[in-house]
N, C-alpha and C positions, 0 to 999 in steps of 0.2 A: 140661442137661448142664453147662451154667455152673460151678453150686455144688458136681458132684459135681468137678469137673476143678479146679476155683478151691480146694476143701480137699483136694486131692492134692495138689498144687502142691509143690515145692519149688526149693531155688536152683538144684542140679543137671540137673532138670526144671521148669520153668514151664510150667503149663498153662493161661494165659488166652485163648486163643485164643476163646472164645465168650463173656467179659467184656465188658462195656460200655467201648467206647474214647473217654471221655469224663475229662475232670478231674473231674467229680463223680462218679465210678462211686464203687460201695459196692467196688468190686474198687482194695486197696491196691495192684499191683502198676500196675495202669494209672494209677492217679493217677501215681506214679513214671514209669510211662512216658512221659503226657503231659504231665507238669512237668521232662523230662530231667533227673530222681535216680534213675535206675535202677540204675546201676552201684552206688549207694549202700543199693539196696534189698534188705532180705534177708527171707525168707519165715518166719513161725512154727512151731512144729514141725508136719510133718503132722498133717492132724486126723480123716484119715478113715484107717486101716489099709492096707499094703498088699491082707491079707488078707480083709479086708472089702470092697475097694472090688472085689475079684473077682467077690464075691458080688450087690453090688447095682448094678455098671453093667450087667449085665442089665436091669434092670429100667430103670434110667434111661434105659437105651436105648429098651426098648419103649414107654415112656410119652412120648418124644420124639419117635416117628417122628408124619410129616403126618396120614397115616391117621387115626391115634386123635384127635390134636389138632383134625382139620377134623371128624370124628362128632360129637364131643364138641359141638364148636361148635356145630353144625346142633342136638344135643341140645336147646341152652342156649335158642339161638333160640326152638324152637319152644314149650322152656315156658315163656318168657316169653311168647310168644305166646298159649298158653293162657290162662295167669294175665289175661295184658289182656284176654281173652275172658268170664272169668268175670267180673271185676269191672264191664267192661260192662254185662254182663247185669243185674250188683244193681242197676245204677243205668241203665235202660234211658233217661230223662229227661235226664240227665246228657250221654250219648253222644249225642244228637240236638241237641244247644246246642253240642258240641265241634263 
């Protein structure tokens, strides 16, 4: 939600709220913020549509929630887990010295 909220952004709306609050963030408003030049900070023109961002913060939504993120993860696990399974296997010698 970062990148869709961080290129909607504007002076009159700022939306970094889910920006990294660091001096190094890739997000130019929070650098400004944690170097206090904010007052001096101004946003680029919108980069994402109003009328767009209609259509795909659905989406950004749904690929955000924990749900999908924590399957996914469990996904990732296990085929790596796999993969280390099979490469085992070719080298069944290998795995018994580890």
């Amino acid at each position: 939600m970062a990148t869709l909220d961080h290129y909607c952004s504007t002076d009159e709306l700022p939306r970094h709220d889910n920006c990294p609050e660091v001096a190094e963030s890739w997000c130019e408003w929070r650098k400004a913020e944690t170097t206090n030049t904010l007052a001096a900070f101004k946003h680029p023109p919108r980069l994402i549509d109003e009328h767009v961002e209609k259509h795909i913060r659905p989406v950004y939504e749904d690929l955000s929630k924990d749900e999908l993120i924590t399957s996914m993860a469990y996904l990732a696990v296990k085929s790596l887990q796999r993969l280390a399974d099979e490469e085992q296997s070719k080298f069944p010698v290998a795995a018994h010295i580890a």
